[in-house]
Structure formats: structure tokens, C-alpha cells
SEDOPA-49496 format. One record per residue (C-alpha): residue number from 1; x, y, z. Coordinates in Angstrom, 2 decimals, always signed. Example, Ala and Ser with C-alpha at 12.3 -4.5 7.8 and 13.67 -1.06 7.14 Angstrom:
! residues 2
atom num = 1 px = +12.30 py = -4.50 pz = +7.80 .
atom num = 2 px = +13.67 py = -1.06 pz = +7.14 .
This chain:
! residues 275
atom num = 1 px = +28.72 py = -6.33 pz = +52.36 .
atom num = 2 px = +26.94 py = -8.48 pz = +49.92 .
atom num = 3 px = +28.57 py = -11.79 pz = +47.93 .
atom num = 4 px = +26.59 py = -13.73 pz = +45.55 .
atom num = 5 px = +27.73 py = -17.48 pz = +44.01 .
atom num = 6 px = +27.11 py = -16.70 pz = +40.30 .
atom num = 7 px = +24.68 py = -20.28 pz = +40.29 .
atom num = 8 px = +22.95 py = -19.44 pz = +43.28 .
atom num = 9 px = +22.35 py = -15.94 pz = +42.02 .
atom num = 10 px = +21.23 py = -16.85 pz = +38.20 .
atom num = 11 px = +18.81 py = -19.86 pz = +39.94 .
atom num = 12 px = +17.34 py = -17.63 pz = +42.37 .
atom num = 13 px = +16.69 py = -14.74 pz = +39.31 .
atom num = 14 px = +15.20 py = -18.17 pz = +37.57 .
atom num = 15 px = +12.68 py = -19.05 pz = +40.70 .
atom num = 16 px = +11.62 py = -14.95 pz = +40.99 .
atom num = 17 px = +10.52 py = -15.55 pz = +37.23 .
atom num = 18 px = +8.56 py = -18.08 pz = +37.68 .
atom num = 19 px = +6.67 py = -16.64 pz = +40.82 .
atom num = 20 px = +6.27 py = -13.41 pz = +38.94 .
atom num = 21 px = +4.54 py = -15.29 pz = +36.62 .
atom num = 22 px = +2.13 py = -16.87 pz = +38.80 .
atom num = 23 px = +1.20 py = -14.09 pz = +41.31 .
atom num = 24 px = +1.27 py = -11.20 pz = +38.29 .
atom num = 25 px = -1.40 py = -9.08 pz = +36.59 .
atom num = 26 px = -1.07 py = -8.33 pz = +32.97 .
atom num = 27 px = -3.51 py = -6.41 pz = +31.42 .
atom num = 28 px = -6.99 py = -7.14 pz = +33.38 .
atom num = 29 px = -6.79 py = -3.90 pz = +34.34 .
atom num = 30 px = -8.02 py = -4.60 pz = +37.91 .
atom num = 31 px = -5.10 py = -7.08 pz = +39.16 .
atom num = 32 px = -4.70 py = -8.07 pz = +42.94 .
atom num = 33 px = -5.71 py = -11.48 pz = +41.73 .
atom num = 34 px = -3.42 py = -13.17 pz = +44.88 .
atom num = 35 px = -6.06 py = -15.15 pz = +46.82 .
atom num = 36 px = -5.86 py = -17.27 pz = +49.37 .
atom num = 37 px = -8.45 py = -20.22 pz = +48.58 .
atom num = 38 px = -10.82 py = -22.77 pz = +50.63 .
atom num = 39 px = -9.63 py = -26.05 pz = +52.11 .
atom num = 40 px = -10.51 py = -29.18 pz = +51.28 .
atom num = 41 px = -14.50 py = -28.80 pz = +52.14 .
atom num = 42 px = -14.94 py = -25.34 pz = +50.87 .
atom num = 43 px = -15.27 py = -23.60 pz = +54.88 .
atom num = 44 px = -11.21 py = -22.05 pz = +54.58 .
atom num = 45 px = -9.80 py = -24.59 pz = +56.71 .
atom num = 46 px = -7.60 py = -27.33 pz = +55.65 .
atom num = 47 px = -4.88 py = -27.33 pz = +52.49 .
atom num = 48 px = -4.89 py = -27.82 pz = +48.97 .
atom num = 49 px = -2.38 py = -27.43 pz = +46.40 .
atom num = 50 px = -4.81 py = -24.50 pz = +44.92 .
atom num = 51 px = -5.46 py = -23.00 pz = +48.62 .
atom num = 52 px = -1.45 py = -22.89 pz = +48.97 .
atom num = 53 px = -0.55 py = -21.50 pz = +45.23 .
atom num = 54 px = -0.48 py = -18.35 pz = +44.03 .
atom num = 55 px = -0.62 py = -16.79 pz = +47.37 .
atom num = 56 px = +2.15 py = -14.31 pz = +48.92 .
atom num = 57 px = +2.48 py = -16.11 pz = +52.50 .
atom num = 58 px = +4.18 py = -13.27 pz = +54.76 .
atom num = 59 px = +6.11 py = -15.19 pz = +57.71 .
atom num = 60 px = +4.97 py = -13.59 pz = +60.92 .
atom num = 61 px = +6.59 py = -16.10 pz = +63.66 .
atom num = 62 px = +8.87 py = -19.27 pz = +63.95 .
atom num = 63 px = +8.54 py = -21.20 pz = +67.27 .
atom num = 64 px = +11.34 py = -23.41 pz = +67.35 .
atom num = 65 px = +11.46 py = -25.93 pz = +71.02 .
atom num = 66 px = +8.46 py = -23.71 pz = +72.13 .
atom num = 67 px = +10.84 py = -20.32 pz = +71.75 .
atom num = 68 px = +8.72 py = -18.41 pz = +69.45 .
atom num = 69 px = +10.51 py = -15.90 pz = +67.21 .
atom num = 70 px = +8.77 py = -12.82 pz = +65.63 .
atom num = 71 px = +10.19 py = -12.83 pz = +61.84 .
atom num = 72 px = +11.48 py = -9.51 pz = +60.33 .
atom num = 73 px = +9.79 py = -7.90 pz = +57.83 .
atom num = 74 px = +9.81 py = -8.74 pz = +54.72 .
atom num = 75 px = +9.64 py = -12.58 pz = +55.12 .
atom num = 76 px = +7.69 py = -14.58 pz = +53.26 .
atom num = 77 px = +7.17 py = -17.57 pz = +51.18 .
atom num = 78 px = +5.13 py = -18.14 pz = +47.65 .
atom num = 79 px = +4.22 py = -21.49 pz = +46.07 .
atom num = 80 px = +4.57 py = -21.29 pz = +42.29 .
atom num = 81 px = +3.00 py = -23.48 pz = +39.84 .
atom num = 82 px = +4.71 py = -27.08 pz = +38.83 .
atom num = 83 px = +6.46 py = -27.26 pz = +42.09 .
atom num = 84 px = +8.84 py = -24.26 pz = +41.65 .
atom num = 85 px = +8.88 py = -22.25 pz = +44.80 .
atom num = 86 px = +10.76 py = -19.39 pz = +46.44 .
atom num = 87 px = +10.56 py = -16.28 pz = +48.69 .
atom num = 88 px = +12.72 py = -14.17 pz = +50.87 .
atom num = 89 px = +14.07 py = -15.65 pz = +54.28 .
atom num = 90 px = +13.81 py = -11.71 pz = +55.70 .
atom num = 91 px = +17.27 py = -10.48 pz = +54.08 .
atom num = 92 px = +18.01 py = -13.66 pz = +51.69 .
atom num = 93 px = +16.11 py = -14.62 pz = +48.40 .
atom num = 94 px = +15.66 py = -18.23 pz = +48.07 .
atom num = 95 px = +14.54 py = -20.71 pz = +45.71 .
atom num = 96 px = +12.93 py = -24.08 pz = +46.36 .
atom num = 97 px = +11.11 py = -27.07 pz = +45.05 .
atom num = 98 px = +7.85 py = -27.86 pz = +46.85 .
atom num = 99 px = +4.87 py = -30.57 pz = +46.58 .
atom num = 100 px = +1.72 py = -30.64 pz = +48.03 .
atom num = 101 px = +0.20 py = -34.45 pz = +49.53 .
atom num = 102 px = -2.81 py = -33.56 pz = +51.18 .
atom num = 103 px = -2.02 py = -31.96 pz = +53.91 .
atom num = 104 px = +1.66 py = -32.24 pz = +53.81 .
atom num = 105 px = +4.04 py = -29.91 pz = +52.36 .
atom num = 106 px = +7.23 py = -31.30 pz = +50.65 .
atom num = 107 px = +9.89 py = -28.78 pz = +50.80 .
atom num = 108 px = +13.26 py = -29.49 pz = +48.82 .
atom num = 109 px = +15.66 py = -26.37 pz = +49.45 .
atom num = 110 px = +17.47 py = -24.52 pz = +46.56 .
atom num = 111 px = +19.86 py = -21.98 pz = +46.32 .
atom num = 112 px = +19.51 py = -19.03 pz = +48.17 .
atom num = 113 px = +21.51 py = -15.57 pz = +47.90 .
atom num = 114 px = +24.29 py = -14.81 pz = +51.02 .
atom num = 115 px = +23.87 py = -11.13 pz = +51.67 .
atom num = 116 px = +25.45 py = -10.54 pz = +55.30 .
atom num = 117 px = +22.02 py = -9.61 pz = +57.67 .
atom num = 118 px = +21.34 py = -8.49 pz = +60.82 .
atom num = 119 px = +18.77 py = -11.34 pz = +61.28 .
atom num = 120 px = +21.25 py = -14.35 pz = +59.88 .
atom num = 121 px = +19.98 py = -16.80 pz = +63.20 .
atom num = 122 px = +16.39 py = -16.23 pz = +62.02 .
atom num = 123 px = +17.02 py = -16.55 pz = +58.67 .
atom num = 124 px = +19.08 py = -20.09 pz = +59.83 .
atom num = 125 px = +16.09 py = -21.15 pz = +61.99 .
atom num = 126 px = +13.80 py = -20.59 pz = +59.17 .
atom num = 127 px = +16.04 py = -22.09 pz = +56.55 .
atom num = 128 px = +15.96 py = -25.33 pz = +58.94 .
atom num = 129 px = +12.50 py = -25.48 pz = +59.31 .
atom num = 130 px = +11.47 py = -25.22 pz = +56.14 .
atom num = 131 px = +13.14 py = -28.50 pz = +54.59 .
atom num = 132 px = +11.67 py = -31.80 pz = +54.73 .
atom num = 133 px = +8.16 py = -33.11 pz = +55.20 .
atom num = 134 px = +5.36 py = -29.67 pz = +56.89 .
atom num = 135 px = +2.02 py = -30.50 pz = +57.87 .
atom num = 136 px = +0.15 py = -27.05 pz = +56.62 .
atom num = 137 px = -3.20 py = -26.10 pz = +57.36 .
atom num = 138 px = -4.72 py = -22.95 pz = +55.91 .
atom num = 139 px = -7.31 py = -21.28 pz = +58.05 .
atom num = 140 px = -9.03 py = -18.53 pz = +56.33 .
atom num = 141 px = -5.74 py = -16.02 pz = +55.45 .
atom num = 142 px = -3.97 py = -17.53 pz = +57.72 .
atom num = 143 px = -1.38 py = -20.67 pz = +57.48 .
atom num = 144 px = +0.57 py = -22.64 pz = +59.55 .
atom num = 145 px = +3.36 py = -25.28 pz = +58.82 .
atom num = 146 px = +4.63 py = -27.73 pz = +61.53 .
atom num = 147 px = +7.75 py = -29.77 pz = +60.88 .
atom num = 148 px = +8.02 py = -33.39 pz = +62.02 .
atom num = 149 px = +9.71 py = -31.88 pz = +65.40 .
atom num = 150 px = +6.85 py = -30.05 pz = +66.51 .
atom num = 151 px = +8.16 py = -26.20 pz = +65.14 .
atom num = 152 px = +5.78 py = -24.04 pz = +63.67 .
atom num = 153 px = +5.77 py = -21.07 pz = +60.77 .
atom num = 154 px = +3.12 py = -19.01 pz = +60.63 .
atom num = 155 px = +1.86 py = -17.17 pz = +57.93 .
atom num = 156 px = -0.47 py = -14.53 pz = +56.56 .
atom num = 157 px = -1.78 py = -14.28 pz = +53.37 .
atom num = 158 px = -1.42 py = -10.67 pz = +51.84 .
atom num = 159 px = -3.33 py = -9.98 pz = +48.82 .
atom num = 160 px = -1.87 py = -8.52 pz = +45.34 .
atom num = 161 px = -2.76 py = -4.53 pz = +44.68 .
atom num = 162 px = -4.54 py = -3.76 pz = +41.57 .
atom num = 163 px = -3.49 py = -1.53 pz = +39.14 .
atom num = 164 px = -6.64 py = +0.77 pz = +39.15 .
atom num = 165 px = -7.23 py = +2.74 pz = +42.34 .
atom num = 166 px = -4.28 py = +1.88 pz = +44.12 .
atom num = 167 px = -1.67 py = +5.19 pz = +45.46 .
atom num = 168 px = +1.51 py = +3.74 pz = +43.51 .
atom num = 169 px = +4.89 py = +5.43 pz = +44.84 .
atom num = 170 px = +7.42 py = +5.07 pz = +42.27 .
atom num = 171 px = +10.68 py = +3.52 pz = +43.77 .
atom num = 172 px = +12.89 py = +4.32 pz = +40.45 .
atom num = 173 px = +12.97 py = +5.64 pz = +36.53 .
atom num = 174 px = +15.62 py = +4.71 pz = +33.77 .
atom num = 175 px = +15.60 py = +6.22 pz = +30.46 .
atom num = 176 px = +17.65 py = +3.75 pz = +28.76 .
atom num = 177 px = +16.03 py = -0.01 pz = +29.72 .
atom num = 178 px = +17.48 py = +0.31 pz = +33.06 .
atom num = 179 px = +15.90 py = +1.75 pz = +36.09 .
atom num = 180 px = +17.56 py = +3.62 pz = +38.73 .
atom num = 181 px = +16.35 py = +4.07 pz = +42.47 .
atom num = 182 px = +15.38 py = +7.84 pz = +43.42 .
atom num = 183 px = +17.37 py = +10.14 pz = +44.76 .
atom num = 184 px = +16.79 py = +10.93 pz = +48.14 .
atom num = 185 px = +14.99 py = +14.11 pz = +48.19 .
atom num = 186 px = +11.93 py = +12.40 pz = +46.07 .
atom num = 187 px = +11.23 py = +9.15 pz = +48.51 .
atom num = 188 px = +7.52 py = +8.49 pz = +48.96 .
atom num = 189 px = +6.92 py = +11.77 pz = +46.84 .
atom num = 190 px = +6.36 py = +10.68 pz = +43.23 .
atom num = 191 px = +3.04 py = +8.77 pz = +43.18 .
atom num = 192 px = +0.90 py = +7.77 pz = +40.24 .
atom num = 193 px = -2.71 py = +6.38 pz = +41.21 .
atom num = 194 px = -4.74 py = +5.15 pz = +37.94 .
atom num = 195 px = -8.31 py = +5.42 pz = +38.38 .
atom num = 196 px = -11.39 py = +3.57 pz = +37.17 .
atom num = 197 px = -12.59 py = +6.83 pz = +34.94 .
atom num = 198 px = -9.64 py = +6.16 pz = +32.67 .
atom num = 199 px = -7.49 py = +8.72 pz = +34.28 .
atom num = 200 px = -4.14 py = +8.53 pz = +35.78 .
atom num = 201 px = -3.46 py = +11.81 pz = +38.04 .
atom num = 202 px = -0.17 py = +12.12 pz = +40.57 .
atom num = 203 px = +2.58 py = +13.57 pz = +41.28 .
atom num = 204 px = +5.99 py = +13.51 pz = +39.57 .
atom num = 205 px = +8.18 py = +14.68 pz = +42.36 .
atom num = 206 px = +7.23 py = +18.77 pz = +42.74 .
atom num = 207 px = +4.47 py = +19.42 pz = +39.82 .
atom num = 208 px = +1.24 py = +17.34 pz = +39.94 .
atom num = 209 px = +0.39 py = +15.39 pz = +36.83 .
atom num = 210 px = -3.53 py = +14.25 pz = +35.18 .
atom num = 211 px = -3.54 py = +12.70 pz = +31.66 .
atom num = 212 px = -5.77 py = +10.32 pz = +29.81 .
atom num = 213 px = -5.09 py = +6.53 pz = +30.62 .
atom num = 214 px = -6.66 py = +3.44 pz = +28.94 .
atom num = 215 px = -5.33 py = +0.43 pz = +30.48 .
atom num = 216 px = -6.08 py = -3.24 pz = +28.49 .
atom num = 217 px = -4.12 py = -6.19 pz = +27.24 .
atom num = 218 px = -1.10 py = -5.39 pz = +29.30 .
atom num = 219 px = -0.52 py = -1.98 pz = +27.60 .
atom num = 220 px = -1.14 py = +1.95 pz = +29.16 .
atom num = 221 px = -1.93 py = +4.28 pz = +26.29 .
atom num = 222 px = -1.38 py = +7.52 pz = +28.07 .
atom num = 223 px = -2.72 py = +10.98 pz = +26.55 .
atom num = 224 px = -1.58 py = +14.37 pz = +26.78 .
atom num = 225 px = -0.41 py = +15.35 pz = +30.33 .
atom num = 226 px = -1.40 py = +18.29 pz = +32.10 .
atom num = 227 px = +1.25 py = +19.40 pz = +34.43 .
atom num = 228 px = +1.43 py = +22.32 pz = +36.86 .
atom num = 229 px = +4.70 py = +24.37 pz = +36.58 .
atom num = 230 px = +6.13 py = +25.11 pz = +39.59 .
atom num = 231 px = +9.46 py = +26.58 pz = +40.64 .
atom num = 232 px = +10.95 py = +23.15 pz = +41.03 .
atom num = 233 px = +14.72 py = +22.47 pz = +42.84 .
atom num = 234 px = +17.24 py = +21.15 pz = +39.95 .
atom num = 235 px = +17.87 py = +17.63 pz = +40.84 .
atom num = 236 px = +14.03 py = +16.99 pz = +40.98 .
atom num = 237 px = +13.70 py = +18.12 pz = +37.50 .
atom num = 238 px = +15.65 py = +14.81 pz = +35.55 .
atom num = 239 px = +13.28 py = +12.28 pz = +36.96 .
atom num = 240 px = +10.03 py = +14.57 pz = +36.09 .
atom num = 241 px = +11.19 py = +14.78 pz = +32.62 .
atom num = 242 px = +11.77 py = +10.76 pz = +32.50 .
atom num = 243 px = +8.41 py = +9.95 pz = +33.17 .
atom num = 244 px = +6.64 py = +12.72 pz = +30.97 .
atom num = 245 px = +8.57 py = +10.67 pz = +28.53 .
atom num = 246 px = +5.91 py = +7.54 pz = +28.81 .
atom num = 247 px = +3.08 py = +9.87 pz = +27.92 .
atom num = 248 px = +1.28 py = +10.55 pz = +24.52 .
atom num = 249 px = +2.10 py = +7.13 pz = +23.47 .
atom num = 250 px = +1.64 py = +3.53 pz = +24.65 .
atom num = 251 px = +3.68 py = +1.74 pz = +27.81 .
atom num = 252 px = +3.49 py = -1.99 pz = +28.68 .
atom num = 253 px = +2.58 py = -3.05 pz = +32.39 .
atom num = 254 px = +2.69 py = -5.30 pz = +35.05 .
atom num = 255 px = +1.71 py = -5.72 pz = +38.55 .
atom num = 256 px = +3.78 py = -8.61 pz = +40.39 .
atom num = 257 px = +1.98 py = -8.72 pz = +43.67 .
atom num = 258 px = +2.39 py = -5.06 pz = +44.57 .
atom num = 259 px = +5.06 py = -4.23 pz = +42.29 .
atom num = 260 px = +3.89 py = -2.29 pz = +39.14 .
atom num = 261 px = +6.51 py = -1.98 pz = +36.03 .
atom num = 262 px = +5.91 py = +0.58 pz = +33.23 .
atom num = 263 px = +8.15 py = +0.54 pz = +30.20 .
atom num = 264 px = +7.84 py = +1.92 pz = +26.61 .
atom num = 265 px = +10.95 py = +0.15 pz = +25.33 .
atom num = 266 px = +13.05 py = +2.63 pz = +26.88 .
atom num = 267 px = +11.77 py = +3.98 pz = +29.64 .
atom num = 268 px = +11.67 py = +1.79 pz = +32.31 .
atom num = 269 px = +9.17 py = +2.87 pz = +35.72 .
atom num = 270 px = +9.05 py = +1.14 pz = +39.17 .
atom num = 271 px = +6.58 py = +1.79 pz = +41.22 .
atom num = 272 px = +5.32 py = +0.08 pz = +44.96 .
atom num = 273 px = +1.93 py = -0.30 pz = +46.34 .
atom num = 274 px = +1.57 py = +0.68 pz = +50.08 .
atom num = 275 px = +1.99 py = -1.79 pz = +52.63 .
């Protein structure tokens, strides 16, 4: 069951802009730029504004009155430039306004989607703890915030994948602007990986792929593609013929943390990094 409030839902696409733009590659070629940065003295301890932004903080534990809660995957927080923050609470997308005063993180909640979860008491407790006034302190990859009350979130910084070298599984393919998830036989079976010779070689679901691939300025030109020709079954074959489409021409990219997008205009490819 999932309902949305049409503001929360148009905010919260607003705030996963406006992260995408701070934590996303376009056109370096190399990407994976997330970093977690040095405290105050340079040693990784401490917090900064610049240690905190830019970062993907995963949320790996709330202790709330000394009970300390493991969170569920997919939790996490980012701090976007000019305040604008947002994140996932494990199930729910939020957005948020946050400042940074030295070591004190100012957290001003926003909306936040209302998708029924199995985790709704963590996703509460987190919700809770992360409004007001947090003491953070960054240590190396690792960060902890501590409400006035004595609760903690901890966090671990995970780092961006770049766009050369990295196994890419695509997640979904649209033809028309649109994508649409995989079917079920092809999960974790169509993978791209774009390598530093100026190659890109994969697989698109049952024949294996190599073509030319010259990556700059946020653009793929992609050559001619050599393809094996197997006996293939007939709901594999739509999706292989989608992505042929994007080669012998030029595709636009970009890699939001460890989410790469390829489109031409019309074909639209989604594609995840491993964990």
C-alpha cells in the first residue's frame, strides 16, 4: 500500500534534485567524487560544514535511552549544499533543512513520503531524533550525531562509484523517455562495465556486448557493437534491442552516487553499482 500527499511528494522530488546535484558525476569520466573530508585540524576527527556535505551518510544504528537499534538497509542521510538536505528514513524519502555551527547540527524536518513499512517504529525513532539541535563529530568515515537527550545516530560514509571500471547492473530500459524496471528473468544479468581503454564490454541479458566508448563532458559516444548471437528466450530479446539502440551515436550520462543514467533523448538506461 503506498499514499503520497501531492506537496510532500513534489517537495521531496525537489530535495532528491538538489542532492543529485551535489553528490553527482557529470562527465569527469572517473566520478565517485563522494568524500568524506577532515575535521576541523586536518587529522579526520571533528565536523565541518565541508567534512559533513556532499557525503552519502548510511545510518547503521539509533540508540535511543541506551536501547540501541540496528537501522534497515537502505537508511541514510546526505547534506546538500545551501542547507537543503534529505535522505531515506529506511522505507520513507525525506526532505530537510539543515545548518552546520561548529560542531552542532541544526536539523529542521520537511516533508517526507508515507509509504506503509515494515520498519515504521524505526523510521519514527529516527524521524524524532533527527530534529532539533545534534552534536556531530566525524571520525575518519565514520559519524555520529547525539541529540540534546543523550541518543545517538551513527553513520558511515559510503563513497560514490565511478563510471569507468565499475560492474554496472542495469535496473531498467525505456525506449520512449521513460524507463521501465526489468522483467524478472534478467535481474542482476544485464551488466555494462566501461573501462579505462575506452571500451565498454557486458552483457545485455543472453548475448555479450564490446563496442567503442569515449566518455567526456557528460556525453558516451558509443561505436559499433559487437554482439554474440545466441539462441536467446523471447522476452529477453525487447530489452537487448533497447539498449543496442544507444549505440553508434552519442548518449548523455550521469552517476548520482551509484546510480548511472544513460539517455539519447529517447532511450532512457538505469543502471546500479554494487553494494
Amino acid at each position: 500500500m503506498y499514499k503520497q500527499r501531492v506537496t510532500q511528494t513534489l517537495t521531496a522530488i525537489a530535495a532528491a534534485g538538489l542532492l543529485a546535484a551535489c553528490g553527482s558525476e557529470s562527465g569527469s569520466g572517473d566520478g565517485g567524487s563522494d568524500k568524506a573530508g577532515a575535521g576541523k585540524d586536518g587529522s579526520g576527527k571533528g565536523t565541518t560544514g565541508s567534512a559533513l556535505t556532499g557525503v552519502r551518510w548510511n545510518v547503521e544504528s539509533l540508540t535511543v535511552d541506551g536501547k540501541k537499534q540496528q537501522a534497515p538497509s537502505g537508511a541514510y542521510v546526505k547534506f546538500g549544499g545551501k542547507g537543503g538536505t534529505g535522505g531515506n528514513f529506511g522505507c520513507n524519502g525525506y526532505g530537510a533543512k539543515a545548518s552546520v555551527e561548529g560542531d552542532t547540527v541544526h536539523f529542521e524536518p520537511g516533508p517526507h513520503t508515507e509509504m506503509a513499512c515494515d520498519a515504521l517504529d524505526f523510521e519514527k525513532s529516527l524521524a524524532r531524533a533527527m530534529d532539533g539541535r545534534l552534536k556531530a563529530e566525524v571520525d575518519d568515515k565514520s559519524l555520529t550525531l547525539t541529540t540534546t537527550g543523550g541518543d545517538r545516530i551513527a553513520l558511515s560514509a559510503e563513497s560514490g562509484a565511478p563510471l569507468k571500471g565499475t560492474e554496472w547492473t542495469v535496473t531498467s530500459v525505456g525506449d520512449k523517455g521513460t524507463a521501465t524496471s526489468l522483467p524478472k528473468a534478467l535481474d542482476d544479468k544485464v551488466k555494462l562495465t566501461f573501462g579505462k581503454d575506452g571500451t565498454v564490454r557486458g552483457n545485455l541479458g543472453c548475448n555479450a556486448v564490446t563496442a567503442d566508448a569515449d566518455a567526456r563532458d557528460g556525453k558516451i559516444a558509443l561505436g559499433m557493437p559487437k554482439v554474440t548471437r545466441k539462441m536467446c528466450p523471447g522476452d529477453v530479446m525487447p530489452t537487448e534491442r533497447t539498449l543496442l539502440k544507444l549505440f553508434e551515436g552519442k548518449a548523455s550520462y550521469t552517476v548520482d552516487h551509484r546510480t548511472l543514467t544513460l539517455t539519447d533523448g529517447k532511450t532512457v538506461v538505469k543502471a546500479q553499482a554494487p553494494a
